[in-house]
C-alpha positions as CSV (number, residue, x, y, z in Angstrom):
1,X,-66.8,157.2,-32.8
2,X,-68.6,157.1,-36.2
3,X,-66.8,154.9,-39.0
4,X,-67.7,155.8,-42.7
5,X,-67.0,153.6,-45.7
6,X,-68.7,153.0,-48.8
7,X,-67.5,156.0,-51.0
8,X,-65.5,155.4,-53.8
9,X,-65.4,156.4,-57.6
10,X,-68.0,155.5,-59.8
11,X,-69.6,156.5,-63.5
12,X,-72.4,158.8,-64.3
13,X,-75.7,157.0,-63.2
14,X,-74.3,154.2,-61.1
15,X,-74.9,153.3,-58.2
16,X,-73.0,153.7,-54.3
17,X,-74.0,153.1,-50.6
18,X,-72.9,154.5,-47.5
19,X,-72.7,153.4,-44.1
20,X,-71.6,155.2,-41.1
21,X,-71.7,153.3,-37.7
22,X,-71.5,154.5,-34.5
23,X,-69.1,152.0,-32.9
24,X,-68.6,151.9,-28.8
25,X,-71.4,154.0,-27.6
26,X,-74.3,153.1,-25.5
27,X,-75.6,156.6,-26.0
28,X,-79.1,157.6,-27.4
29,X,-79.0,158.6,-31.2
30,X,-81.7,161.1,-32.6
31,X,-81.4,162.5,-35.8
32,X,-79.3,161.4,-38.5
33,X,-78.2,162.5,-41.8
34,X,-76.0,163.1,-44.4
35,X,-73.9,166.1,-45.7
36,X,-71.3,166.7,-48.2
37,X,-68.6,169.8,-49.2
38,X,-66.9,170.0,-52.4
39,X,-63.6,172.6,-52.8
40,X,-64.8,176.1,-52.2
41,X,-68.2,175.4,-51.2
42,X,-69.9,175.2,-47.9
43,X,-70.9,171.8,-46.5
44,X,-74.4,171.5,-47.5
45,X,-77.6,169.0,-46.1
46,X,-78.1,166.2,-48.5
47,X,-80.7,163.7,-46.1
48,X,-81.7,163.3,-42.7
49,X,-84.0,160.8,-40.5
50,X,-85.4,161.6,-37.3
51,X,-85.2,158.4,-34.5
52,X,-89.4,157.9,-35.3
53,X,-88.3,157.2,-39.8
54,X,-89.0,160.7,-40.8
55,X,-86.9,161.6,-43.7
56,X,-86.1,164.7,-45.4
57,X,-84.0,165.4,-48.6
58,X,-82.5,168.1,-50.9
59,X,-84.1,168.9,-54.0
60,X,-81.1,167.4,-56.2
61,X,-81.1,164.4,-54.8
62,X,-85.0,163.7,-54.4
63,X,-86.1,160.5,-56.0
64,X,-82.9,159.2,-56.2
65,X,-80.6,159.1,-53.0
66,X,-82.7,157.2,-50.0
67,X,-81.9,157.5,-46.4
68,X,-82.6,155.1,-43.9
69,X,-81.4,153.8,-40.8
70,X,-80.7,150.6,-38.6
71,X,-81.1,151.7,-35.1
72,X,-80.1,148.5,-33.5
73,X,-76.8,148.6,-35.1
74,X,-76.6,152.7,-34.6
75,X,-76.1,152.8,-38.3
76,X,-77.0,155.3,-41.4
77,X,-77.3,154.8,-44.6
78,X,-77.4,156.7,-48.1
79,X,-78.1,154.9,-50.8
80,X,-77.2,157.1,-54.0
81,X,-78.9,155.9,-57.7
82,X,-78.5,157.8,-60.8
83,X,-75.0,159.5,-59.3
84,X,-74.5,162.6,-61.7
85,X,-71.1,164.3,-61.5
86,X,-72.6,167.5,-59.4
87,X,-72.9,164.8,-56.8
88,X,-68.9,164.4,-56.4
89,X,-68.1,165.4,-53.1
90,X,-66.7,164.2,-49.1
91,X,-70.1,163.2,-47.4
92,X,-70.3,163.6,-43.8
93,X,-72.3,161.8,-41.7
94,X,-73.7,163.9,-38.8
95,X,-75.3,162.5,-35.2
96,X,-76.9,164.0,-32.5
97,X,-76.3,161.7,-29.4
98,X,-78.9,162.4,-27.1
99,X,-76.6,162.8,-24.3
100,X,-73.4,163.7,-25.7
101,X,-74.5,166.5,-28.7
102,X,-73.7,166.5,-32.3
103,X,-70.7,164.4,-33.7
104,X,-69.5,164.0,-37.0
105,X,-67.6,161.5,-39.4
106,X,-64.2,161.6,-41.0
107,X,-65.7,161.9,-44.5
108,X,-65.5,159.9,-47.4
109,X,-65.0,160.6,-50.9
110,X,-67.7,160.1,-53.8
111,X,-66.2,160.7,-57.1
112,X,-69.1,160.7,-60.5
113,X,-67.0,160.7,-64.0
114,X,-68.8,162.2,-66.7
């Protein structure tokens, strides 16, 4: 199971974190990473980290949204800086269990006010 939290509403150019654990699994984890959707949009790639630290981001969010990831607690993070109103969206976490496949989270809402 992965939990989310850490979303919430916020102002232009503050400041969020979010977590998403993988809770009751003694599975493998490779990549991680984050995506979000907003309302008539597909669900696009914001970051990812490979299992060795590698990271890799969209353009919009480069040089201010940093991935990382705690492996011992089978956790990812995003930590968002300089949130613009664009960035409003559900963010999904996303996975890949090395023995199980790709799973993802329930989602959690960012909201940016102009």
């Amino acid at each position: 199971q992965l939990v989310e939290s850490g979303g919430g509403f916020v102002q232009a150019g503050g400041s969020l974190r979010l977590s998403c654990a993988a809770s009751g699994t003694s599975f493998s984890i490779s990549a991680m990473g984050w995506y979000r959707q907003t309302p008539g949009k597909q669900r696009e790639l914001v970051a990812t980290i490979s299992s060795g630290g590698s990271t890799n981001y969209a353009d919009s969010v480069k040089g201010r949204f940093t991935i990382s990831r705690d492996n011992a607690k089978k956790t990812v993070y995003l930590q968002m800086n300089g949130l613009k109103p664009e960035d409003t969206g559900v963010y999904y976490c996303k996975t890949n269990f090395v023995e199980a496949g790709v799973f993802w989270g329930q989602g959690t809402q960012v909201t940016v006010s102009s």
